[in-house]
C-alpha positions as CSV (number, residue, x, y, z in Angstrom):
1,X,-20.8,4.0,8.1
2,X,-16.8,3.8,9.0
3,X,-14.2,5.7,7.5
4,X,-13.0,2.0,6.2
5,X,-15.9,0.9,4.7
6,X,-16.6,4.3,2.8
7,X,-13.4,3.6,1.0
8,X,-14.0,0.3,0.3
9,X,-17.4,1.4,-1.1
10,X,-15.6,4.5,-3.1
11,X,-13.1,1.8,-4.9
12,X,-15.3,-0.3,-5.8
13,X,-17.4,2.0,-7.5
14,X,-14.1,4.0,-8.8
15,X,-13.3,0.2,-10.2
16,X,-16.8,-0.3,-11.9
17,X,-16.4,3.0,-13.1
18,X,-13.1,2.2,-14.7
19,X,-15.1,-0.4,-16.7
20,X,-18.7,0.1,-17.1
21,X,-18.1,3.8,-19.0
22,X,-15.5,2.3,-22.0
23,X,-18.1,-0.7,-22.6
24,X,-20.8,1.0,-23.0
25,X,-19.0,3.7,-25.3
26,X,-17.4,0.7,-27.1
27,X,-21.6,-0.2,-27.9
28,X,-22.0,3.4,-29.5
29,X,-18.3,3.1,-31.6
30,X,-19.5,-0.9,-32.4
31,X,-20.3,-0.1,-36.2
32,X,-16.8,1.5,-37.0
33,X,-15.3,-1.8,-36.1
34,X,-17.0,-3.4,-39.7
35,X,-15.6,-0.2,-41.6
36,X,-12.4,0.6,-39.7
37,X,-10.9,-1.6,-37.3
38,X,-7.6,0.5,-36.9
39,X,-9.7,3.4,-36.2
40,X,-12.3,1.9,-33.9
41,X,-9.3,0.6,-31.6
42,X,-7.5,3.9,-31.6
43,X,-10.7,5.7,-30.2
44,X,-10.9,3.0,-27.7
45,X,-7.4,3.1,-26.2
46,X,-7.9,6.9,-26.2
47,X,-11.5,6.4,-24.4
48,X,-9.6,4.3,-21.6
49,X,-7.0,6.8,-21.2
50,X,-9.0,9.6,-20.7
51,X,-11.2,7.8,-18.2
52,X,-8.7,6.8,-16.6
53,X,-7.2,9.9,-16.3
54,X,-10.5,11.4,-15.2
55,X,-10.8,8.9,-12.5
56,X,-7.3,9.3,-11.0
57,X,-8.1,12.4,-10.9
58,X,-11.1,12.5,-8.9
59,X,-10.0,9.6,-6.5
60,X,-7.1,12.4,-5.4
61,X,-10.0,15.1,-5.2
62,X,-12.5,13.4,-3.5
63,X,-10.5,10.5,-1.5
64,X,-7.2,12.2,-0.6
65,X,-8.2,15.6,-1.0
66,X,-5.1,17.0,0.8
67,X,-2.6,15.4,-1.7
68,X,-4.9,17.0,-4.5
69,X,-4.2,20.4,-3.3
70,X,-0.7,20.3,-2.0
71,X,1.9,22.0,-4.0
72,X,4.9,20.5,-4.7
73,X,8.4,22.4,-5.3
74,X,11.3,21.2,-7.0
75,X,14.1,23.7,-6.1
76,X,17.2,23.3,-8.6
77,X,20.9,24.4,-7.6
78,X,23.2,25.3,-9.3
């Protein structure tokens, strides 16, 4: 398998990823919608940001592992 088509395969399944996991947590949170609509909408904004977050974070780890690690220095003068 190329380099190429490895990263094709990791984005698409960082993309299915990004959409599979908040549907099927909005199945389990379903029933607050009937009771609370405000709050069922609030815990799924905060379930896509966190997933997303999560994600970004491991395509950095695992796909561009050197970018992950570097550290970056701000120097200030004054």
């Amino acid at each position: 398998m190329s380099a190429q088509t490895r990263a094709v395969a990791r984005a698409a399944l960082f993309g299915l990823l990004s959409w599979v996991i908040p549907f099927v947590v909005s199945f389990g949170l379903f029933p607050l919608k009937k009771t609370n609509a405000a709050l069922f909408s609030t815990l799924m904004y905060l379930v896509v940001l966190v997933i997303a977050g999560a994600l970004l974070m491991a395509v950095f780890q695992i796909c561009f592992p050197l970018l992950a690690s570097r550290q970056s220095t701000i120097s200030v003068e004054s």
